[in-house]
N, C-alpha and C positions, 0 to 999 in steps of 0.2 A: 212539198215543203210544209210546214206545222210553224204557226206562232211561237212566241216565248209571251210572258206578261201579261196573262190571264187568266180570266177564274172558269174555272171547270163545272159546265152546268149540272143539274141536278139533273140524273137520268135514272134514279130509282134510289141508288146507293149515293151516300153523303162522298165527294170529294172534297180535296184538300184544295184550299188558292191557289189561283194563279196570277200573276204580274199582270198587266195590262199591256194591250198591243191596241192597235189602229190597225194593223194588216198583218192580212196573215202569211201571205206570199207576197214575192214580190212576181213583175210580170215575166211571164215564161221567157228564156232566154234561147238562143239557137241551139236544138238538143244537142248532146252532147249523149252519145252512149257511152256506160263505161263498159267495162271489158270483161272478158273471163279474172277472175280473185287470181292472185297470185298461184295460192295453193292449186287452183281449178288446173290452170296451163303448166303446174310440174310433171304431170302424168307425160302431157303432149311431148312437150319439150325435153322430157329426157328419152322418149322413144325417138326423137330423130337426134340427140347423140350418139344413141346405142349402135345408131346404126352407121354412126363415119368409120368406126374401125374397121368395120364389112368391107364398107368400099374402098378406104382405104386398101384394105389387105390386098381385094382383090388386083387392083391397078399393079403395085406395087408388085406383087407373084408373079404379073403376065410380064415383067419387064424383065424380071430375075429369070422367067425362063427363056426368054429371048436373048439373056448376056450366055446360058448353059448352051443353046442351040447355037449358037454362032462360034462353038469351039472354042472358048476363052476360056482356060482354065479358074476354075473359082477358086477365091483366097479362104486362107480360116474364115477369115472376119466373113465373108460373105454368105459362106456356107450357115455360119450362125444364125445370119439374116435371113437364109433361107428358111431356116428351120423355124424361128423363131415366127416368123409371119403364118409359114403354115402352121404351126400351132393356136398360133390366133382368130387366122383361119376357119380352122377346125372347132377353138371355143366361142366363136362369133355367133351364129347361127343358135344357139339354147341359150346364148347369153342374151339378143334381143329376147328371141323371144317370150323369157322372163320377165323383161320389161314390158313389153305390148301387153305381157298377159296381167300385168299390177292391173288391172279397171279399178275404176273407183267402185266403193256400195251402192254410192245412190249419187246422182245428178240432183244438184237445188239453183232453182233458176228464183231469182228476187224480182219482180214486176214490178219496180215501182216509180218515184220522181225524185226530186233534189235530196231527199231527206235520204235517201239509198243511194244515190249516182255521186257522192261524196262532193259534194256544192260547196267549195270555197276552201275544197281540205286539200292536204296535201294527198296524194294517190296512193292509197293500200295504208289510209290509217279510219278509213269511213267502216262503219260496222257489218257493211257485208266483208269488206277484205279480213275483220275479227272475225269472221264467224268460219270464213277460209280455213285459218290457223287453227280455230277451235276443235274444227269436222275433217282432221287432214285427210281421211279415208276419205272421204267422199269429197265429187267435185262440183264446184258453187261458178254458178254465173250469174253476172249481175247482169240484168235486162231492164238498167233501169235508166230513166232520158230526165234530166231537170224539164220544170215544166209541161209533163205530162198529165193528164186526166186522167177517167176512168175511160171514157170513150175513144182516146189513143192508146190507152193497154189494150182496150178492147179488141179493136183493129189490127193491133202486130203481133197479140198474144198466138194465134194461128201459126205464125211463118217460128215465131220461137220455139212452139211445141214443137213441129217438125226439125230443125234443128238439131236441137238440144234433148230430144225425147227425156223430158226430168222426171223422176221418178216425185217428188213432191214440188210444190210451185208455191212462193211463199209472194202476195201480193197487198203489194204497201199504195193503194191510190187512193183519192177522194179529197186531199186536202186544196187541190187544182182547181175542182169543180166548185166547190166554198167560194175560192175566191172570185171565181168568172161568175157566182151568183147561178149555177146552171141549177136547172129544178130535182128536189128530193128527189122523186121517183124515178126520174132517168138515172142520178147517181145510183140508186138503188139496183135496179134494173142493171146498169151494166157489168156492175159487180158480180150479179146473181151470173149474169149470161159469161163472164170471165170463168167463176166459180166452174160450171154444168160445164162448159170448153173445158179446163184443165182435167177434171175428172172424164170426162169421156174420152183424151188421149192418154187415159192409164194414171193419171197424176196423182198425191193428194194435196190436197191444199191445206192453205195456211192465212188468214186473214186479220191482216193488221187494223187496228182501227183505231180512228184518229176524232177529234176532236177540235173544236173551233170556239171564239172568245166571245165574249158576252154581247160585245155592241154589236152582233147581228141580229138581235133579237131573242128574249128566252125559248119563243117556239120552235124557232129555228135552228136556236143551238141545240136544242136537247134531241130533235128529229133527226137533227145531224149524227146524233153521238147513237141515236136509237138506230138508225138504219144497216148500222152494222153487226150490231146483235141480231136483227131481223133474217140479213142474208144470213149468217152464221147457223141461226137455228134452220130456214129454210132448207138450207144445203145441207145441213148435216156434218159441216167443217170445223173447226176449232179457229178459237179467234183469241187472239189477244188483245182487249177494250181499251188500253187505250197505248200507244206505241212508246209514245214522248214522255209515260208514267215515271218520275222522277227524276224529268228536266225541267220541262216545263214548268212544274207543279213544288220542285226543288226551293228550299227557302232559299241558298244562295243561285238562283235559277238566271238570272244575271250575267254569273260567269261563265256558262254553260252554251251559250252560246256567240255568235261570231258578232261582228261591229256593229253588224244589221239588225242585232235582236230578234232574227228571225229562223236560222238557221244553226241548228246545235254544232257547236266547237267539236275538237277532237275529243277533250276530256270527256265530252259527255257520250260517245260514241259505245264505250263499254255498258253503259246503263243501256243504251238502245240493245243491244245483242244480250243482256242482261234478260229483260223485256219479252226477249222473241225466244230464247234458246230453251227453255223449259217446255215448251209447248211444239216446237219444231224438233224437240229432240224424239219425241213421241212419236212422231211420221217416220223415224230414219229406219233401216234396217237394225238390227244387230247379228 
């Protein structure tokens, strides 16, 4: 989750205000995973339609041969039906398999907390299900939990790379640890150990970086804002500095997000995938 209503510290380059907030999260809620993006489960779900007319046919054939074998003469209209299933029959079998064989380009798996896992939105309007729409080729899974850390991506990132084997892994965490006050260099640290995890199951990554409000102090905020350029050059990844870059920071930034003032509305969901898509467009196949 990420603030609204605060000013953006100084971490090298001149930023623009921000609103002021008292907090930046609120406390973790009972996670909530969201699911494969719309777009991700078209592939799945229309390989098991392809496949009712199969079984259909099949059932259907065994029973037309059993009315043929019992000596009942067949009517026109049957014989139609006869035909007409074995035909389908016959086009069933390269018809799935066209289907099975659509794969997507590339699998993107989103790692991240509230600010991904669509926290307060309606389902398939939060900016990973946009980014679904955007990349139809390709299929996107959100692996992201409200209230999550970097040291809980840390921990389930493993079981999700097996899973989902993603060809790029786009990881949105840190803004969690801010608020439970957990120390810099362990945020750091578990990033980096995320980071090395994804790339040594074939991955590439993607590194969203967030950003925290003044009243935590200026040393803090800016180490905060710095440690993610740090992993970035470490690793050797590509990073987007700052995620919430024209919500937050937004003159009308206010309406951008939800009652909470804490958590970006719908509207502002296009600017999020605005943010990321240039930079994650660079990792895709073509």
């Amino acid at each position: 989750s990420c603030p609204s209503n605060f000013t953006v510290p100084d971490v090298g380059v001149s930023s623009p205000a921000m609103m002021d907030s008292k907090v930046l999260l609120p406390e973790p809620e009972a996670p909530t995973m969201a699911t494969v993006c719309p777009a991700g489960t078209a592939n799945s779900i229309s390989r098991k339609i392809s496949k009712v007319p199969v079984e259909s046919v099949t059932v259907l054939q065994t029973f037309s041969t059993a009315i043929m074998i019992s000596d009942i003469r067949p009517s026109l209209f049957q014989r139609y039906c006869i035909a007409a299933l074995t035909l389908l029959w016959a086009l069933g079998s390269p018809l799935c398999a066209l289907a099975q064989g659509a794969t997507p380009q590339a699998t993107i798996v989103v790692l991240g907390d509230s600010l991904s896992a669509e926290y307060g939105l309606e389902r398939g309007t939060g900016w990973v299900a946009l980014l679904a729409k955007q990349a139809p080729k390709h299929r996107v899974v959100n692996a992201s939990i409200s209230g999550d850390t970097t040291s809980g991506g840390l921990s389930r990132l493993p079981s999700v790379l097996r899973q989902h084997r993603p060809h790029v892994v786009v990881i949105e965490l840190g803004a969690n640890d801010a608020l439970r006050g957990l120390p810099l260099n362990a945020t750091q640290d578990n990033l980096t150990r995320m980071v090395s995890t994804a790339q040594e199951a074939g991955a590439r990554v993607l590194l969203l970086g967030m950003q925290v409000p003044p009243n935590y102090g200026p040393d803090y905020t800016q180490k905060f804002a710095a440690l993610f350029k740090q992993v970035a050059r470490s690793q050797n990844v590509p990073l987007v500095p700052f995620f919430l870059q024209g919500v937050a920071d937004a003159p009308d930034a206010a309406q951008m997000f939800q009652a909470d003032r804490i958590h970006p509305n719908a509207s502002a969901q296009a600017r999020m995938l605005h943010n990321v898509w240039p930079e994650l467009q660079k990792l895709l196949p073509r």
